[in-house]
C-alpha positions in Angstrom: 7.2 -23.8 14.2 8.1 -27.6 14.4 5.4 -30.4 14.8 3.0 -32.6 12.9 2.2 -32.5 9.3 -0.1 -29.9 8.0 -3.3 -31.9 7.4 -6.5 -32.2 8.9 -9.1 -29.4 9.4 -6.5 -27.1 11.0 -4.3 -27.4 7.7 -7.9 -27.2 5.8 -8.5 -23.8 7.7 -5.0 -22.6 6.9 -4.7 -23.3 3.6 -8.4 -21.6 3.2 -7.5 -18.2 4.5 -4.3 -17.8 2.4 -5.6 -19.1 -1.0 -9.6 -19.3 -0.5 -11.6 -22.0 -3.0 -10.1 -23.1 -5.7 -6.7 -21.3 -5.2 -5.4 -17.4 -5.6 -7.5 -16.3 -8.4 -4.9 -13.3 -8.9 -2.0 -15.6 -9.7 -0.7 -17.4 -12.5 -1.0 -20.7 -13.1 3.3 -21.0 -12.9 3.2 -18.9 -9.3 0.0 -21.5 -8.5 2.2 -24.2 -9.3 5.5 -22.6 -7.2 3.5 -22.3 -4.3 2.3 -25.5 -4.7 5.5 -26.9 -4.7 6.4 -24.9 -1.5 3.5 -26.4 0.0 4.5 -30.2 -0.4 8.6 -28.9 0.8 6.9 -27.4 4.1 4.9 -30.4 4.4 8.1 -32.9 3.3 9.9 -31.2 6.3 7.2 -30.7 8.4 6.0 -27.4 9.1 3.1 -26.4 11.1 0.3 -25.0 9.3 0.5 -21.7 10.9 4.7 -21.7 9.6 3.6 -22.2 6.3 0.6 -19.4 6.5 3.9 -16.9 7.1 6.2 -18.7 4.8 3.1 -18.5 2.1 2.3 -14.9 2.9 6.2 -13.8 2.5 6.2 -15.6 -0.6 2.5 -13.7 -2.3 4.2 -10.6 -1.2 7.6 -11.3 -3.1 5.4 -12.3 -6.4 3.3 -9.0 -5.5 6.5 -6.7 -5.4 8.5 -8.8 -8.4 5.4 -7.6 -10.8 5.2 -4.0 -9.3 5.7 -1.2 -12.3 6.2 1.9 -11.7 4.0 4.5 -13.2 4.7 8.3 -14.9 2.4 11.0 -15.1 3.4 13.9 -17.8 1.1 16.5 -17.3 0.8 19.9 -19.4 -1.4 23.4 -19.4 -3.7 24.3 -22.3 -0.4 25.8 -24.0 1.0 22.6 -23.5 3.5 24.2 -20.8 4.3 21.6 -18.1 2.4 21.3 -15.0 4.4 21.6 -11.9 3.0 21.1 -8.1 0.3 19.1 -8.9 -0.4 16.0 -6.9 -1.1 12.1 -8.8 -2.0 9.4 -7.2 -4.0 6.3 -8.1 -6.6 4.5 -6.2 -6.8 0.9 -6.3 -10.2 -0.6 -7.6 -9.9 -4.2 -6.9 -8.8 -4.3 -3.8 -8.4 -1.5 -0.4 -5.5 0.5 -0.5 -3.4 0.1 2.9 -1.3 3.3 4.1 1.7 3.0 6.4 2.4 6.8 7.5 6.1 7.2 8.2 7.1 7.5 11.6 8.6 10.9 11.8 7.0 13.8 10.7 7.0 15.6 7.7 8.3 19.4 7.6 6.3 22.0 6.0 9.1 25.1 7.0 8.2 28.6 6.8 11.5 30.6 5.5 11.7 34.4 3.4 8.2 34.3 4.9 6.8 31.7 2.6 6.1 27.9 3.2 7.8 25.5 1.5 7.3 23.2 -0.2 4.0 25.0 -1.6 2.6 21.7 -2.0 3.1 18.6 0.4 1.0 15.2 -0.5 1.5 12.6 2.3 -0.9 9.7 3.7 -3.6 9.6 6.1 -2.6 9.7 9.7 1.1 11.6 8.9 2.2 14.2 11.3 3.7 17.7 10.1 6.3 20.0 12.1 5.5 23.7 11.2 9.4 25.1 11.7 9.9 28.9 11.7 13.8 29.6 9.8 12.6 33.4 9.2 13.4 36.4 12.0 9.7 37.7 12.2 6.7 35.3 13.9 4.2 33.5 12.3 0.6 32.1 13.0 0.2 29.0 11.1 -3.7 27.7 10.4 -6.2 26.2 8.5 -9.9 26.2 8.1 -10.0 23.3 6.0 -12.6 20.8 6.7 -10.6 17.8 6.7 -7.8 19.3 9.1 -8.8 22.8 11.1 -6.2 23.9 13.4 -4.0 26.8 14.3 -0.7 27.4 15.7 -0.2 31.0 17.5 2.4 33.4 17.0 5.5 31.5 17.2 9.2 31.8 16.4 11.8 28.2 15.9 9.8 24.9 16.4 5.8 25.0 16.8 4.6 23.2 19.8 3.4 20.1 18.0 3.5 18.3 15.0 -0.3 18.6 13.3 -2.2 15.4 12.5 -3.7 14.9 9.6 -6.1 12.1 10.3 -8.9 12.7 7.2 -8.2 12.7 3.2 -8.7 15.6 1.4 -7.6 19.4 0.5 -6.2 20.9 3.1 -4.9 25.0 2.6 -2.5 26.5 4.8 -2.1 30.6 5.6 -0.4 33.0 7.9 -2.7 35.0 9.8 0.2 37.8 9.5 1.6 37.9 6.4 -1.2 37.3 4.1 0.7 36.2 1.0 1.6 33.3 2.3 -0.2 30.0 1.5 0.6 26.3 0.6 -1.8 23.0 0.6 -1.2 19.7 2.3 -3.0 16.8 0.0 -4.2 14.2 2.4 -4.4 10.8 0.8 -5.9 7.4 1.3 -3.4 5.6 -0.9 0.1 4.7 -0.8 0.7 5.6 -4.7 1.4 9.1 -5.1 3.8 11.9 -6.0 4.1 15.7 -6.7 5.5 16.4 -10.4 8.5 18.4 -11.0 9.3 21.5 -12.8 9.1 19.0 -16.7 5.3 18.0 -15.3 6.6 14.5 -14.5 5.8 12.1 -11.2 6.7 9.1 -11.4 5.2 6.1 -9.4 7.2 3.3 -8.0 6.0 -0.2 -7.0 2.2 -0.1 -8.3 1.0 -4.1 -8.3 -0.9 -4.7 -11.8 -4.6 -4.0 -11.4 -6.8 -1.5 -11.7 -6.9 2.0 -10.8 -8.3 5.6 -10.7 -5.5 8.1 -11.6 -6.3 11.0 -10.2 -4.4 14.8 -10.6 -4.8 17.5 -8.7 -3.7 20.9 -8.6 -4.5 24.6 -6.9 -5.4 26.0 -9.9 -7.5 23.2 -11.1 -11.4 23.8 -11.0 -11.9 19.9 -9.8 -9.3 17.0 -9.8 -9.2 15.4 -12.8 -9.3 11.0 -13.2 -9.5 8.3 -15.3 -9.8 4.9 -15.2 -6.1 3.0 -16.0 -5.0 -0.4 -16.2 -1.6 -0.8 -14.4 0.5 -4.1 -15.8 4.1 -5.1 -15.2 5.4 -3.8 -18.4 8.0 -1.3 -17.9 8.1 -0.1 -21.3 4.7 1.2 -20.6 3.9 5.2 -22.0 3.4 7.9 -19.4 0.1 9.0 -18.5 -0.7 12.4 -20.0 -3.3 14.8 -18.9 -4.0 18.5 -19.9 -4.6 20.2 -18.0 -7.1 23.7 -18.0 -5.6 25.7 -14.8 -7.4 28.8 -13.9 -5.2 32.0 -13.5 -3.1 32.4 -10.9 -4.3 34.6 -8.0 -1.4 34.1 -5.8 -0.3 37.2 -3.8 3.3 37.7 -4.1 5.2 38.8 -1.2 7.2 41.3 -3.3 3.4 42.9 -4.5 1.7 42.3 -1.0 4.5 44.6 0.5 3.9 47.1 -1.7 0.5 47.3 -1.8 0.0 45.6 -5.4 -2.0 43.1 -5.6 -3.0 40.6 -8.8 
């Protein structure tokens, strides 16, 4: 936006709710000085106030994003086995975490009369489709406290994507076939990930600060956290946990058919 130079109490109230007193406490004294200097340009050729609140903002984010580091998790069982199918995530400290939840939904499919994937994390306020690829019916629910619902004998597409609208633990069954289970992990924080069959997850983009880094994982007895430090060095080493799982309990479809159970 074109017009008079940025002073005055409007340019006073502008350049207060970008920086606050004394200027952006979270910067370095360099980036203090580069947005400085963008200040007296947008002024120089000037800017409204408001222009430069956007131009500003734009420019804290590309600082924020330049720093990011991304973060590994290398997790491992009591025999030092790695831990696949847990969930990591870290919660910011400092400041609240914002969530975007993508615009289409997620798909938890149920196929050889399983669900897969066996562990889905996703963000508050994501939507899941329930397909059905097998031949037979299914009757998808959940008596979870943070997301109770049920989805009635059904063959191809469910009705309706689910909502999950509240963080937490949410464990998924079949109301048919009862060797089939899988959790959806509900999270208030954008920084997350599922490790892979080596016990790694690896998280991109985490802005320096502090954190809780939290794993969690069906057979763990309570999700395990620490407090961690995030900075912008990429050489940084992974963060281990080990990891005491409980047995696995898991009916197997093969034993649930035949009447074996573990």
């Amino acid at each position: 936006m074109i017009g008079e130079p940025p002073n005055g109490p409007e340019w006073t109230r502008t350049r207060g709710s970008i920086f606050g007193a004394g200027g952006p406490p979270a910067l370095f004294s360099g980036e203090r000085r580069a947005l400085r200097c963008l200040r007296d340009l947008l002024i120089k050729f000037r800017i409204h106030p408001l222009g430069f609140a956007g131009v500003a903002a734009l420019f804290l984010a590309q600082l924020t994003a330049a720093k990011a580091a991304s973060v590994t998790f290398k997790l491992a069982d009591g025999k030092d086995q790695p831990v696949a199918d847990a969930v990591v995530s870290l919660i910011p400290l400092d400041v609240p975490a914002k969530v975007v939840p993508p615009a289409a939904p997620l798909e938890i499919v149920q196929r050889g009369e399983e669900f897969s994937p066996y562990v889905t994390a996703l963000v508050v306020g994501t939507s899941v489709s329930f397909p059905n690829r097998d031949t037979v019916q299914h009757h998808v629910y959940s008596l979870s406290k943070p997301k109770k619902f049920e989805l009635p004998l059904y063959a191809g597409e469910a009705k309706a994507p689910v909502l999950f609208d509240q963080p937490g633990i949410v464990a998924l069954g079949c109301n048919i076939h009862d060797w089939m289970a899988a959790y959806v992990v509900v999270l208030a924080t954008p920084w997350f990930g599922r490790t892979a069959a080596d016990g790694t997850a690896t998280v991109a983009e985490v802005p320096p600060g502090r954190y809780r880094a939290e794993v969690w994982h069906p057979r763990l007895a309570k999700t395990q956290s620490r407090e961690v430090t995030v900075t912008a060095d990429a050489a940084a080493a992974p963060l281990a946990f080990s990891l005491a799982l409980k047995a696995d309990r898991r009916l197997h479809r093969s034993n649930a058919k035949s009447g074996l159970y573990n």
